[in-house]
N, C-alpha and C positions, 0 to 999 in steps of 0.2 A: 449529364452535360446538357447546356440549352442547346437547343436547335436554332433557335432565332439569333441568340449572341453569333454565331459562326453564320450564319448563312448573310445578314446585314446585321453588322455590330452596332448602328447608329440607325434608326428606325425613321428619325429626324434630319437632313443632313445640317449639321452643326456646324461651324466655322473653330477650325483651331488658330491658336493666335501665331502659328508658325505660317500657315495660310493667308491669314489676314496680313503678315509683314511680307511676303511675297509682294502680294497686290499690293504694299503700300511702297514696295521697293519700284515696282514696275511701274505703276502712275507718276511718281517723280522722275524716274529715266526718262517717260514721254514727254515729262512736262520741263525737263530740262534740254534733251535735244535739239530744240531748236536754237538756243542762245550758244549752246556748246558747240555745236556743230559748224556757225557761222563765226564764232571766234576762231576755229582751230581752221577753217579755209581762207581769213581773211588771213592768218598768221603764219598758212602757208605762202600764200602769194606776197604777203610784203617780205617774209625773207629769200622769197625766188626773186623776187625786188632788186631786192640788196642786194645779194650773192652778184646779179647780170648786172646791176648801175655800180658797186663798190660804196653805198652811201651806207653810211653805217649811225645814223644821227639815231635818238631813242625816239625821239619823238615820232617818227616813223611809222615807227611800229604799234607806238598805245592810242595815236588819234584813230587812224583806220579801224581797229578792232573796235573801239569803243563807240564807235558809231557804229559800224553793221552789228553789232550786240544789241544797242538801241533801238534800231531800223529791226533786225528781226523779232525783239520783245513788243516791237510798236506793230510790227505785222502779224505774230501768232499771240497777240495777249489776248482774244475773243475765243482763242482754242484753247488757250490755256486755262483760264480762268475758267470759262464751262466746263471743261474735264474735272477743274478743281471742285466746284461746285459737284458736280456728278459723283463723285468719286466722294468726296465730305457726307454728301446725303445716305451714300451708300455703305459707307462706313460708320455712321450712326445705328445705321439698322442693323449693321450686322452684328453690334458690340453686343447686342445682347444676345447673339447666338453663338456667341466663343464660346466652346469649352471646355474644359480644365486640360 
């Protein structure tokens, strides 16, 4: 039996494509947090809104979210976009160290 397979089976460290789809799952999570996060707090407060006034109109509800969704893409798109960049560049390089 080898000695080297058992003690470091991977001599290289390699990228497996189970790894790689980790990290391409968690940079979208980051890279979507902030529009998510500011929809789901405006849409609580307009229906704590609603609930305390009784106004129950739709329109209510989709201008408010649709602007702080806009307002937070128009604030974190400089982090966004860089992370995308960072992350594209580094997932080029590492395509060619998946393996099988």
């Amino acid at each position: 039996m080898n000695i080297n397979f058992i003690c470091c089976p991977r001599a290289k460290k390699a990228f497996t494509l189970v790894e790689l789809l980790v990290i391409i799952s968690i940079i979208s999570l980051l890279l979507s947090l902030p529009t998510l996060g500011t929809a789901l707090a405006i849409g609580i407060a307009v229906s704590v809104f609603q609930t305390i006034t009784s106004i129950q109109e739709q329109t209510l509800v989709f201008v408010p979210k649709m602007l702080g969704v806009l307002a937070a893409l128009v604030i974190g798109f400089t982090f966004m976009l860089r992370t995308l960049m960072n992350f594209s560049i580094a997932a080029l390089q590492m395509i060619s160290q998946v393996s099988p």
